[in-house]
C-alpha positions in Angstrom: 4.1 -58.9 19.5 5.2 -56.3 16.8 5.0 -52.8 17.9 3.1 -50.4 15.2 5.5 -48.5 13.6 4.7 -44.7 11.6 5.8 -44.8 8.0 9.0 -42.7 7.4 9.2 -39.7 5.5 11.8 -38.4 3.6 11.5 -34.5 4.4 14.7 -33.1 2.2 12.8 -34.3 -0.8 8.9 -33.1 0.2 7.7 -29.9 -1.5 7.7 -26.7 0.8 4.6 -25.4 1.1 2.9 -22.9 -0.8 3.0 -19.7 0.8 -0.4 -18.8 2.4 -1.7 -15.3 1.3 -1.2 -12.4 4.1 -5.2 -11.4 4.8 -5.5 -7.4 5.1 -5.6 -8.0 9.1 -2.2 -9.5 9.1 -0.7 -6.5 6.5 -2.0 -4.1 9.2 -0.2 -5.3 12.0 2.9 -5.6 10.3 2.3 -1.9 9.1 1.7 -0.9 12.6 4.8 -2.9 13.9 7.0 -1.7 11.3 5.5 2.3 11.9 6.6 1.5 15.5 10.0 0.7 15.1 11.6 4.3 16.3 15.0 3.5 14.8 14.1 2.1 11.2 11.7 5.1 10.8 14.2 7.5 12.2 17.0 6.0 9.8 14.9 6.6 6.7 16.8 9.5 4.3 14.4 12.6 3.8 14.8 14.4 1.1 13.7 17.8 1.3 12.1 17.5 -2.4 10.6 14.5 -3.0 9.9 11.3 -1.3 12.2 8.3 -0.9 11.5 5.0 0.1 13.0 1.7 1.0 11.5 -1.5 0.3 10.7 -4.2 3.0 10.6 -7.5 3.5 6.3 -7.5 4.1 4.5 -10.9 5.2 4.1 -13.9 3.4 5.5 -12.3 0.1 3.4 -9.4 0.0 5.2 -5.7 -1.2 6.2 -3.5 1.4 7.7 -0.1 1.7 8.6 2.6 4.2 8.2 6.0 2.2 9.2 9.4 3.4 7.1 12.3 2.3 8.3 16.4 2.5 6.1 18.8 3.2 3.6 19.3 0.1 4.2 15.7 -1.4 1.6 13.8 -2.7 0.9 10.8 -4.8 -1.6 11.4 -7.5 -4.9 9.8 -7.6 -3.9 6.1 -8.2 -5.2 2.6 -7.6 -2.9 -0.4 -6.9 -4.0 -2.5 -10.0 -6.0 -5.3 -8.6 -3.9 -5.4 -4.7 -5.0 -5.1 -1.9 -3.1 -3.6 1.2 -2.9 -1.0 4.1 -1.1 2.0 5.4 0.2 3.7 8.7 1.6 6.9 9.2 4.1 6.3 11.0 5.2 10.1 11.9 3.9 13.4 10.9 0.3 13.1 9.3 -0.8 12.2 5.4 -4.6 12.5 4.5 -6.1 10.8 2.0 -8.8 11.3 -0.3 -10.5 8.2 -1.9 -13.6 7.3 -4.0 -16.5 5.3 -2.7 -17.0 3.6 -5.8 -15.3 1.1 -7.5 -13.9 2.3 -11.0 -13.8 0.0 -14.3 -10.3 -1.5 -14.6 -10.6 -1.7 -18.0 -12.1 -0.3 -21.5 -12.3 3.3 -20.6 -10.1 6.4 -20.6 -12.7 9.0 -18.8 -15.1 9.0 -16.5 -18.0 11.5 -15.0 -18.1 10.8 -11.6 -21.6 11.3 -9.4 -21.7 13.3 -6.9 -21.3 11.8 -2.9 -18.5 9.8 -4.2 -15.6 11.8 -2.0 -14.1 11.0 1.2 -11.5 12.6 3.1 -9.5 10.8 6.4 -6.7 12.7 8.1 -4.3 9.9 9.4 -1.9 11.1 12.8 0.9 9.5 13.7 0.3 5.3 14.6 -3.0 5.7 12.3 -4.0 3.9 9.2 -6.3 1.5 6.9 -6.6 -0.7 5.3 -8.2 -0.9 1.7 -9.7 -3.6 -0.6 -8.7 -4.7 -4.6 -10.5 -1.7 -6.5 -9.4 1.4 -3.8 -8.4 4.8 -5.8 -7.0 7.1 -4.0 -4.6 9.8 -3.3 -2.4 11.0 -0.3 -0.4 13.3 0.6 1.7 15.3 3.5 -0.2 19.0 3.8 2.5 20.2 6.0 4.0 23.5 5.3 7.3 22.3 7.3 6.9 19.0 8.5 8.5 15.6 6.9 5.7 12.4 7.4 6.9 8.6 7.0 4.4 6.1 6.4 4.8 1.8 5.8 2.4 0.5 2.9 2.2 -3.1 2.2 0.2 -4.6 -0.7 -0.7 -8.9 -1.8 -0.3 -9.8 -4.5 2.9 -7.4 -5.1 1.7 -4.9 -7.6 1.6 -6.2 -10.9 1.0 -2.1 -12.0 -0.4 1.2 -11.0 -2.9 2.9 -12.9 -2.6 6.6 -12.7 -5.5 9.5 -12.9 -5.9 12.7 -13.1 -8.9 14.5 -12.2 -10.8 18.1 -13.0 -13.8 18.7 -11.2 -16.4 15.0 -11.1 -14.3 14.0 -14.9 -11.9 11.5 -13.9 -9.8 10.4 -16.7 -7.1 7.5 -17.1 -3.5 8.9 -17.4 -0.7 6.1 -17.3 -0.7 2.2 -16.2 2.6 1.8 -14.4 4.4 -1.5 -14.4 6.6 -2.9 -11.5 9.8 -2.2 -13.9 9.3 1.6 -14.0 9.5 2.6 -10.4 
């Protein structure tokens, strides 16, 4: 009697697979890992001028970065062109203010925005979101004396950032950042 026997297969030579795509769940939790880890966060040079940052290794190829703010830094109003992705403060306390709306991506260069579009979060120490493909935003540390670091991790890794400025409900296109430039 002849025993059934499973075909061989030659593993050295079979394709890896394709890496799966971190879902905004899964970039949260490493956020809120990483924001935990006492020691990286504590090793993280401050500068008392500007922020500095280090880059991670995020999940499944996503962009990741622990980022040190001073008192009074912000980012600019921003989006993350076309990523998606999250951030937790992971000491002191950034707030953010977003838009409700989704903007255009493309073919304009200003904007009159309606009113009811703001929002405003405060986000403590172990806080943060997560945000969809179209987010604009801006954050920033509104402490007169007081450093914040925060983890931020983004799929796909940025391709660019569009930047904004904004007077009163006109919102106008300033610069599109690409990967090569920060």
């Amino acid at each position: 009697m002849l025993t059934p026997r499973r075909p061989q297969t030659d593993t050295a030579s079979a394709p890896a697979p394709a890496p799966t795509a971190p879902t905004a769940a899964e970039l949260l939790d490493f956020a809120r890992r990483t924001a935990a880890d006492t020691d990286l966060v504590r090793n993280l040079p401050l500068d008392p001028e500007g922020r500095t940052w280090v880059r991670l290794e995020g999940p499944g190829g996503a962009e990741a970065w622990l980022i040190g703010w001073p008192p009074g830094a912000e980012t600019g109003w921003h989006d993350h062109g076309g990523s998606y992705g999250v951030f937790v403060t992971a000491a002191g306390e950034l707030t953010e203010q977003s838009l409700a709306v989704a903007l255009p991506s493309e073919g304009w260069r200003s904007l009159e925005l309606a009113e009811g579009l703001d929002r405003s979060r405060v986000l403590p120490e172990g806080k943060g979101r997560a945000f969809g493909r179209h987010h604009v935003h801006q954050v920033e540390n509104r402490s007169p004396s007081t450093h914040a670091v925060s983890v931020h991790a983004y799929y796909p890794p940025l391709p660019l950032i569009r930047r904004y400025s904004r007077k009163g409900s006109t919102f106008r296109l300033e610069l599109v950042e690409r990967p090569e430039e920060w």
